[in-house]
C-alpha positions as CSV (number, residue, x, y, z in Angstrom):
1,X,99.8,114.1,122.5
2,X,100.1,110.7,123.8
3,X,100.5,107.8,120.9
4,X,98.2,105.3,122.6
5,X,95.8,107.9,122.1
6,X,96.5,109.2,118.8
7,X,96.7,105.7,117.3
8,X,93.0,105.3,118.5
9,X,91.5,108.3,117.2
10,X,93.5,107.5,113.4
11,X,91.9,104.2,113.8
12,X,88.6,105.9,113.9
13,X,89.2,108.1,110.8
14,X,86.9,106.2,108.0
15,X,88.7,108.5,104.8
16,X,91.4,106.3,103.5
17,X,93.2,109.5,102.5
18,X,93.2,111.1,106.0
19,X,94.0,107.6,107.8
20,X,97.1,107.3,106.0
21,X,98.5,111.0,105.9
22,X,97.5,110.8,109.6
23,X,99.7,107.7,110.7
24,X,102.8,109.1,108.2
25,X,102.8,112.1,109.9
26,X,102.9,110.4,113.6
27,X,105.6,108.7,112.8
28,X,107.5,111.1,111.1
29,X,106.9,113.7,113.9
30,X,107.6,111.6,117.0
31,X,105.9,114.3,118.5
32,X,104.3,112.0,120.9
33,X,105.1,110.5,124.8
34,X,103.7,107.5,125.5
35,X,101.7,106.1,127.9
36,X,101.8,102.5,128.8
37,X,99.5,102.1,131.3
38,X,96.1,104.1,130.3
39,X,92.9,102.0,129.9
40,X,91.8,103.3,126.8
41,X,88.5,102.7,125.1
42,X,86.2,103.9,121.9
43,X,83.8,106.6,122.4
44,X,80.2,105.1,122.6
45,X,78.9,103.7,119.1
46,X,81.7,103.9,117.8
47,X,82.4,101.2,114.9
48,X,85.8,99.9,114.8
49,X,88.1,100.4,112.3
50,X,86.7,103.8,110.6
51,X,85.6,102.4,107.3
52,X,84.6,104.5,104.1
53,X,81.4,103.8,102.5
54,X,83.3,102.1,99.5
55,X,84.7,99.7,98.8
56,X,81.7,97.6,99.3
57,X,82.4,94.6,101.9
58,X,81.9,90.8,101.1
59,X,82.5,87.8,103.1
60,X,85.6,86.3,100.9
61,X,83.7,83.6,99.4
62,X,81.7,85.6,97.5
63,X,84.6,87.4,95.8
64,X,84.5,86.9,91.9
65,X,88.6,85.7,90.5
66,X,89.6,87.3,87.3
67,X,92.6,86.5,85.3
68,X,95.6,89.1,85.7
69,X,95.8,88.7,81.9
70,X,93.2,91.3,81.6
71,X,94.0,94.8,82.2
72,X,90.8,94.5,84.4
73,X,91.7,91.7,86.1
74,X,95.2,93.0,87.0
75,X,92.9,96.6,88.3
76,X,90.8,94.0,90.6
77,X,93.8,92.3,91.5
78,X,96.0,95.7,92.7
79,X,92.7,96.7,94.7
80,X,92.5,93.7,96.7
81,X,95.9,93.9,97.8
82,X,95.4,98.0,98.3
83,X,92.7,96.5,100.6
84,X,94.9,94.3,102.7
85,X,97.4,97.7,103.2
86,X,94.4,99.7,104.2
87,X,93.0,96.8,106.5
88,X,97.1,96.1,107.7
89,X,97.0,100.2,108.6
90,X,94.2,99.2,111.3
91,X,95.9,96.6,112.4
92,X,99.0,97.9,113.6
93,X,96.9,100.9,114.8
94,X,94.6,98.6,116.8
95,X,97.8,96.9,118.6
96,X,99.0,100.0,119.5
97,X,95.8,101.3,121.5
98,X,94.7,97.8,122.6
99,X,97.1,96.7,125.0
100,X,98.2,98.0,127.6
101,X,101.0,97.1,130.1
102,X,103.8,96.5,126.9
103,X,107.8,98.3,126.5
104,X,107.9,101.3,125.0
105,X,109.4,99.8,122.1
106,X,106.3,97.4,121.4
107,X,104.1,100.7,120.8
108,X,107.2,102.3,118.5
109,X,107.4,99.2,116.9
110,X,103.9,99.3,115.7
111,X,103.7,102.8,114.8
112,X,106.8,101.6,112.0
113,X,104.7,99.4,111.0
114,X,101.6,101.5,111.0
115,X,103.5,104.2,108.7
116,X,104.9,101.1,106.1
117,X,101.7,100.0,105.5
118,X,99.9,103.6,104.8
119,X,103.3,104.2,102.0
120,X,102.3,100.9,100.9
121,X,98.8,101.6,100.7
122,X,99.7,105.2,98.6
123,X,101.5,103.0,96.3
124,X,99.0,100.9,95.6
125,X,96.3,103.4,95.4
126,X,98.3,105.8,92.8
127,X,99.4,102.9,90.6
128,X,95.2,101.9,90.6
129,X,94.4,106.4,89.7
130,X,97.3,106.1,87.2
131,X,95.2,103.2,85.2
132,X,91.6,104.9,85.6
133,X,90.7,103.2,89.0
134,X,90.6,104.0,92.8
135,X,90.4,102.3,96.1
136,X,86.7,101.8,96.6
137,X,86.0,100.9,92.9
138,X,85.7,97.3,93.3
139,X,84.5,95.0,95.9
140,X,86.5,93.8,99.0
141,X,86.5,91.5,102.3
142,X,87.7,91.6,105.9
143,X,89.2,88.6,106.6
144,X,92.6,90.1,108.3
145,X,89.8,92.4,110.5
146,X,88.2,89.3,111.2
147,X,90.8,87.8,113.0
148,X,92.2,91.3,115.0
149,X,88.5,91.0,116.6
150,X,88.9,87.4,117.6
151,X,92.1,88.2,119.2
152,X,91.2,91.5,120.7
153,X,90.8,89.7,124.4
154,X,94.2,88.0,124.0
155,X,97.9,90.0,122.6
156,X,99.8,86.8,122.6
157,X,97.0,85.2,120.1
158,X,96.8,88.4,118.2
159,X,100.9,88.4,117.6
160,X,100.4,84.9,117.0
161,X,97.5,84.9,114.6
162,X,97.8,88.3,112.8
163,X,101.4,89.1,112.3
164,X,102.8,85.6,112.3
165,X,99.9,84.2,110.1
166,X,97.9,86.1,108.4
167,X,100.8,88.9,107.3
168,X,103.0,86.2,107.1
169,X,100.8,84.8,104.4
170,X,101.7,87.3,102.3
171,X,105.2,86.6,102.0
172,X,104.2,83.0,100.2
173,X,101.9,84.6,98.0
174,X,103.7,87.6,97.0
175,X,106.6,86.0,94.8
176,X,103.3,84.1,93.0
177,X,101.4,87.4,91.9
178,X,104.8,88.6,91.2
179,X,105.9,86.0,88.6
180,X,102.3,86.0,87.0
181,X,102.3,89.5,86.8
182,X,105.8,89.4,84.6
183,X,104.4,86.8,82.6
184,X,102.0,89.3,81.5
185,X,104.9,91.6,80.7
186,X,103.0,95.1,80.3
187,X,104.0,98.0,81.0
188,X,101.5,98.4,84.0
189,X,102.3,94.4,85.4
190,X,106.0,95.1,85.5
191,X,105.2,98.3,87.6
192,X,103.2,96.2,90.2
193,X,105.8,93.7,90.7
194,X,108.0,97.3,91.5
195,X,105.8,98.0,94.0
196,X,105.3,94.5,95.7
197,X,109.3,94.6,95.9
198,X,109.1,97.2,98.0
199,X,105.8,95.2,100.2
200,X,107.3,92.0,100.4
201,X,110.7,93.4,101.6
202,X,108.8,95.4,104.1
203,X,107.0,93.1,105.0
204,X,109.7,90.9,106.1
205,X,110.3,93.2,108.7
206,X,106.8,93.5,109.9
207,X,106.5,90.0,110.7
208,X,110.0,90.0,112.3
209,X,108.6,92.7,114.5
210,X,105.4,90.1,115.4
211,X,107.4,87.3,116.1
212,X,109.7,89.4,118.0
213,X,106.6,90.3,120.2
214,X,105.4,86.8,120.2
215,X,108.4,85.2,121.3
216,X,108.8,88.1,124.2
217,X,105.0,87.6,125.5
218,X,105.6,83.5,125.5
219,X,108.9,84.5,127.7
220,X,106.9,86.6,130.2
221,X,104.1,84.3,130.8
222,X,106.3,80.7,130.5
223,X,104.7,79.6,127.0
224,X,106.3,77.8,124.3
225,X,106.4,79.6,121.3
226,X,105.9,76.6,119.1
227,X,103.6,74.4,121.1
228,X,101.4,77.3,122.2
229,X,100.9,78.4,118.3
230,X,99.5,75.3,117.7
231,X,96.7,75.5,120.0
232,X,96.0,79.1,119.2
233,X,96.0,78.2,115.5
234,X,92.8,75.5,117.0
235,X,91.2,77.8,119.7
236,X,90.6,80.4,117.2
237,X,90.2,78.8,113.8
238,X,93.0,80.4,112.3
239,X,92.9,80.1,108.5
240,X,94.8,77.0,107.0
241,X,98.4,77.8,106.3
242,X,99.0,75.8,102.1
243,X,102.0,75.8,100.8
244,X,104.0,77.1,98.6
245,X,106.0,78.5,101.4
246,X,108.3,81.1,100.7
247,X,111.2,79.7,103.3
248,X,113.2,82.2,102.4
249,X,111.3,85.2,103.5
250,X,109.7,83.5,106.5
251,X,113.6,82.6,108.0
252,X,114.5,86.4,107.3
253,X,111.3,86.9,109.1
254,X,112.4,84.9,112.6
255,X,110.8,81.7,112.0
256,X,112.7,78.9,113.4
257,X,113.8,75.8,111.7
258,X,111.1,73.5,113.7
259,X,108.4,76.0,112.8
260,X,109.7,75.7,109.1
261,X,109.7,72.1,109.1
262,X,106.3,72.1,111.0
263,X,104.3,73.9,108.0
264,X,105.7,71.7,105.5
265,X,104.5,68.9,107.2
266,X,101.3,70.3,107.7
């Protein structure tokens, strides 16, 4: 079947469990051709991304902070980030059967991607089972799905503003939860810095891939990269980039030095 397509009807799939063995098994099978050029769209009514009935969804303000020093907090902490894999899933899924027109390797690309984030999710999900949780047990917000629909008119904002920014937000934040969590020292905080290893180092690559893509769509349509992220950051009220910045990461990642100097001056 053709990936464009398949990528569309995963995106659909609203159990977590399905969604993610789904996407692991289209990349693992490369059974797939691609078609560049199809105008694809959602079936009538449908709600995009598939969504399961839990966890409930908040707007992020209204999320309640709890101290990782609690074996609670540290459950409500691991679930939020399980939520940002799950939503991450979507959104490689949703580049994918967007946007037509792009290499073959932009759609390849994206299905890595895709299949990262649903291990990553499994992580996460079986480290919350193996403590008495699950996904769904605790509230959770859509702030990276709010951005994928501002950006759905527009790829070079989307590799601007979702890969570049908001996954790239994650590389400053992940070393942080990291060194609180060891602080803690249990048994069950020293297994979630394991597994956010594995994320951020992932990760890395993920965001390589958007700035990658960014970099090629500024090429085509006679943008500059840096200038032109500025003003998208403004058109559509991209979320605030604070520091600390994890420069390390974000060089690995493809920024450039003006676009490292840039957010430290901001």
């Amino acid at each position: 079947m053709e990936l464009r397509h398949r990528a569309l009807e995963a995106l659909c799939l609203a159990d977590p469990e399905h969604k993610a063995r789904q996407t692991l098994h289209m990349h693992a099978q490369q059974d797939f051709s691609i078609d560049p050029d199809v105008e694809l769209a959602p079936a009538p009514g449908t709600v995009l991304p598939g969504h399961p009935e839990r966890p409930e969804l908040r707007v992020h303000t209204e999320m309640a902070r709890r101290s990782p020093a609690t074996p609670l907090g540290r459950a409500v902490l691991m679930h939020a980030i399980a939520h940002i894999e799950y939503n991450a899933i979507n959104l490689a899924l949703d580049a994918i059967w967007r946007f037509p027109g792009m290499p073959e390797d932009f759609y390849r690309d994206w299905l890595r991607v895709a299949a990262e984030e649903a291990k990553h999710f499994n992580l996460l999900r079986a480290h919350l089972q193996s403590h008495g949780h699950d996904y769904g047990d605790f509230p959770a917000h859509q702030g990276q799905w709010t951005m994928c629909e501002k950006t759905k008119d527009d790829i070079v904002a989307r590799m601007a503003l979702v890969p570049r920014t908001m996954e790239a937000r994650g590389l400053d934040a992940t070393p942080q939860i990291q060194a609180k969590l060891r602080q803690v020292g249990t048994d069950d905080a020293l297994a979630a810095v394991a597994i956010l290893d594995v994320i951020l180092r992932e990760e890395v690559g993920h965001v390589a891939i958007g700035n990658h893509w960014y970099r090629w769509l500024c090429a085509r349509d006679g943008l500059d990269p840096e200038s032109h992220f500025v003003e998208l950051m403004h058109r559509y009220a991209a979320p605030r980039l604070r520091p600390p910045f994890n420069t390390a990461a974000r060089r690995a990642a493809g920024f450039s030095e003006n676009e490292l100097r840039w957010l430290e001056q901001t």
